[in-house]
ZAMARGU-4260 file (C-alpha; in steps of 0.2 Angstrom, whole numbers, plus 5000, padded with zeros to 4 digits):
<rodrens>
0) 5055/5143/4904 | 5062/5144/4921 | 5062/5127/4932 | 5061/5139/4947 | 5045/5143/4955
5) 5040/5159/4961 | 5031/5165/4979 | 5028/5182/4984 | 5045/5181/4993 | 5053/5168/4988
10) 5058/5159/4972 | 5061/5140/4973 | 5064/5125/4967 | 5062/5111/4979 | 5059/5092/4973
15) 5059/5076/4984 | 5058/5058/4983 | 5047/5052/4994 | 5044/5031/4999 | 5032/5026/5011
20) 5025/5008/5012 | 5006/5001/5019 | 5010/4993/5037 | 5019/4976/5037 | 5023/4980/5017
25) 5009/4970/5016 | 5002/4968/4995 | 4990/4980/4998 | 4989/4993/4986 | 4984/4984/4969
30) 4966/4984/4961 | 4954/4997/4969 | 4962/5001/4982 | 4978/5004/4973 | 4967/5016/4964
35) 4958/5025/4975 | 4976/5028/4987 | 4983/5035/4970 | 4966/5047/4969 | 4970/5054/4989
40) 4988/5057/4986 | 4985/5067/4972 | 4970/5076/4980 | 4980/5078/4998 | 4999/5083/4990
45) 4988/5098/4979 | 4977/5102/4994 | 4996/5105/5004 | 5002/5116/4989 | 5015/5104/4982
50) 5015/5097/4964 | 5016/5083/4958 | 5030/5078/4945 | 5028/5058/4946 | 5017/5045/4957
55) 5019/5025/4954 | 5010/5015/4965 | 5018/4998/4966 | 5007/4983/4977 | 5019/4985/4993
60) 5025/5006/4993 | 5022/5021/4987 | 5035/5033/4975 | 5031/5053/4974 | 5040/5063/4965
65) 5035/5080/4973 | 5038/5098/4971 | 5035/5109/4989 | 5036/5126/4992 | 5047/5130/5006
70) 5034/5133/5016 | 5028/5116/5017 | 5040/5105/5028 | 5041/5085/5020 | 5036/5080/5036
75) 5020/5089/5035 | 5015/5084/5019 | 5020/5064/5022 | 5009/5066/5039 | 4995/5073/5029
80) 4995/5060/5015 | 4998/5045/5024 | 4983/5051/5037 | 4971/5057/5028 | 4973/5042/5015
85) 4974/5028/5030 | 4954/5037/5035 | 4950/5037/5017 | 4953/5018/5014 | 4946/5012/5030
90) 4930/5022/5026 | 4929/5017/5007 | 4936/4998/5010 | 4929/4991/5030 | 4935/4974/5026
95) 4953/4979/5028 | 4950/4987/5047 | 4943/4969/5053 | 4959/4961/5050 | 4968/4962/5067
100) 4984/4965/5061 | 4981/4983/5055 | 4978/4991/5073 | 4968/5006/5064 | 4985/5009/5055
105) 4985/5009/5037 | 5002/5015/5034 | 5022/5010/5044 | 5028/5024/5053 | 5043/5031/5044
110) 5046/5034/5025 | 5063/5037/5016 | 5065/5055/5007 | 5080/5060/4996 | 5082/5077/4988
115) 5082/5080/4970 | 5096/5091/4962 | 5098/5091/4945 | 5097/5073/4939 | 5078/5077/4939
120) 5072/5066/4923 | 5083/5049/4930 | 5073/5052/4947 | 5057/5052/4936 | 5061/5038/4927
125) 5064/5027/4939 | 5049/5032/4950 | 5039/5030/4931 | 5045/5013/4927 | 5045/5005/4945
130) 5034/4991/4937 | 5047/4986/4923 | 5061/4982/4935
</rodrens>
């Protein structure tokens, strides 16, 4: 089996590393909520056309391990993720939104991505065992 995916045009194989923490790296992201943000990223990354190869969600960031066509920019699918999860949990969980410091923000602006070439399985491991370390 090929690890190279195929389009009408294209065939591809593109996989990123992707970081982004909640605003402040604040120790959010545990108990329900760490559930339900694991539930929209999956939902939003397969909505975008990208799959996923590994997601760990630790209390303070987020690790995705993602496959994209080359269609789909990184820049595109982080905007979407983060987005549409930051409306998600302020819906679901409004206690977070009255704490002033959020600013109707759920996520920091930036978010670290590195390319992943063919030390594919050390890349998921790590991402996978983020709680051991």
């Amino acid at each position: 089996m090929s690890r190279f995916m195929k389009l009408a045009h294209v065939i591809w194989h593109c996989q990123y590393h992707i970081v982004f923490v909640p605003k402040y790296r604040y120790r959010v992201l545990k108990g329900d909520i760490g559930k339900f943000v694991y539930g929209c990223i999956i939902s939003n990354v397969e909505r975008s056309g990208g799959i996923i190869v590994e997601l760990n969600i630790q209390e303070d960031h987020v690790h995705l391990l993602v496959k994209l066509p080359p269609k789909i920019s990184v820049s595109q699918l982080v905007g979407r993720v983060k987005g549409k999860t930051a409306i998600a949990v302020f819906q679901k969980f409004p206690s977070i939104r009255t704490k002033k410091y959020w600013g109707n923000h759920f996520w920091s602006s930036g978010y670290c991505v590195d390319t992943v070439g063919l030390d594919t399985e050390l890349i998921r491991k790590y991402v996978k065992y983020q709680d051991d370390k």
